[in-house]
C-alpha positions in Angstrom: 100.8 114.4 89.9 103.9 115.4 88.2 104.7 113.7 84.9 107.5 114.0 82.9 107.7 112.3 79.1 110.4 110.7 77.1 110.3 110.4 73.7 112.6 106.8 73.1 112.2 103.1 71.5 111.9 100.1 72.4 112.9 97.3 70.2 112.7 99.3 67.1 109.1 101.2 67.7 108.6 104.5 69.1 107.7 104.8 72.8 106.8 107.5 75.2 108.2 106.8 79.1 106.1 108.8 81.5 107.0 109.2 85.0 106.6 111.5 88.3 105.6 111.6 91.5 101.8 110.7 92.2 100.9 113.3 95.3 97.4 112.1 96.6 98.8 108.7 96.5 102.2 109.4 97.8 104.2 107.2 95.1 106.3 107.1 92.2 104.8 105.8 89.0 106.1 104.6 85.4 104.0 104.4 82.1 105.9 103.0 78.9 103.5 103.6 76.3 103.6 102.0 72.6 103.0 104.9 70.6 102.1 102.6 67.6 99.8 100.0 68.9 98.0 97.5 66.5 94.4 99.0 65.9 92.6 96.6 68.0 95.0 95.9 70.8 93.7 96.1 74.5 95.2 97.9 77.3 97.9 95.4 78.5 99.3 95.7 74.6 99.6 99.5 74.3 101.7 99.7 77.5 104.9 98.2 77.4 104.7 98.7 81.1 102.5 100.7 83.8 102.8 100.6 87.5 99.3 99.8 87.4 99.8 96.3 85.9 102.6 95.5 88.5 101.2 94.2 91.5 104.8 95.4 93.3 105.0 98.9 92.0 103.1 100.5 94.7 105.2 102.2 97.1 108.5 101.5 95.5 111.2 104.0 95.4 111.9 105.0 92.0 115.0 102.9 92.0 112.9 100.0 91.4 111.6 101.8 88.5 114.7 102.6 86.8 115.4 98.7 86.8 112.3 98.2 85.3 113.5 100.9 82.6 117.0 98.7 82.5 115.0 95.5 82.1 113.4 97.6 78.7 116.7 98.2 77.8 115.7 101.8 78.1 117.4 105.3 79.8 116.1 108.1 80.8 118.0 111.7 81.4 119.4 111.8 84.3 117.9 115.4 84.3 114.5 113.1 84.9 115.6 111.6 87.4 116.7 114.2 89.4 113.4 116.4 88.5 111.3 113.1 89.7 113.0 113.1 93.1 112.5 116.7 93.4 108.9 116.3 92.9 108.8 113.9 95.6 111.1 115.8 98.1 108.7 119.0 97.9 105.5 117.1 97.2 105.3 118.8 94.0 101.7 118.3 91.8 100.5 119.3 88.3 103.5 119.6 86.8 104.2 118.3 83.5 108.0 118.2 82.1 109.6 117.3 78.4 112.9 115.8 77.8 114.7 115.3 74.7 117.8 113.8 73.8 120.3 116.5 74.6 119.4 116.6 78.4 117.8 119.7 78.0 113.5 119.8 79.1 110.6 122.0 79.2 109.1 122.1 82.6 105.4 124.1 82.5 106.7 126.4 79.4 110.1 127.1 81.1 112.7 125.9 79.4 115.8 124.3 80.5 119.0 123.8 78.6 121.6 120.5 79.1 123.4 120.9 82.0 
């Protein structure tokens, strides 16, 4: 699967989004990850959200995703987005992509600048 990570917050704590395009299972897919859960919290508590939890996720575009990111009160690059959908138009795999503020990423060591 591809994945690409975003550094962000969500309601004042630090959070990771993950995203990409799931190849064997021909899908998109969302993580938001707490990045300072509470020392004994369970699954459901360190993700903000996964696909996995969301019994409608599964074959979504990634439209429904980004209103799930809106819902978080949460962006993403549009460089992301654009790299996700690439993934999924050339069926792309074992990929994994950085994005920081400035719209500029790191895709597999290559670096991108803002467009």
């Amino acid at each position: 699967m591809s994945q690409h990570y975003f550094s962000t917050s969500f309601e004042g704590k630090p959070v990771t989004v993950l995203a990409g395009w799931d190849r064997p299972m021909q899908q998109f897919f969302l993580v938001i990850e707490d990045l300072n859960p509470l020392v004994d919290a369970s699954d459901e508590e360190v993700y903000i959200y996964s696909n996995l939890f969301d019994e409608n996720a599964a074959r979504q575009e990634f439209s429904y995703f980004e209103n799930k990111l809106v819902e978080f009160g949460i962006s993403i690059p549009q460089a992301m987005k654009l790299q996700i959908l690439s993934d999924r138009d050339l069926n792309v795999g074992n990929r994994r992509c950085v994005y920081e503020l400035d719209g500029s990423f790191t895709c597999d060591g290559i670096v991108h600048k803002a467009a």
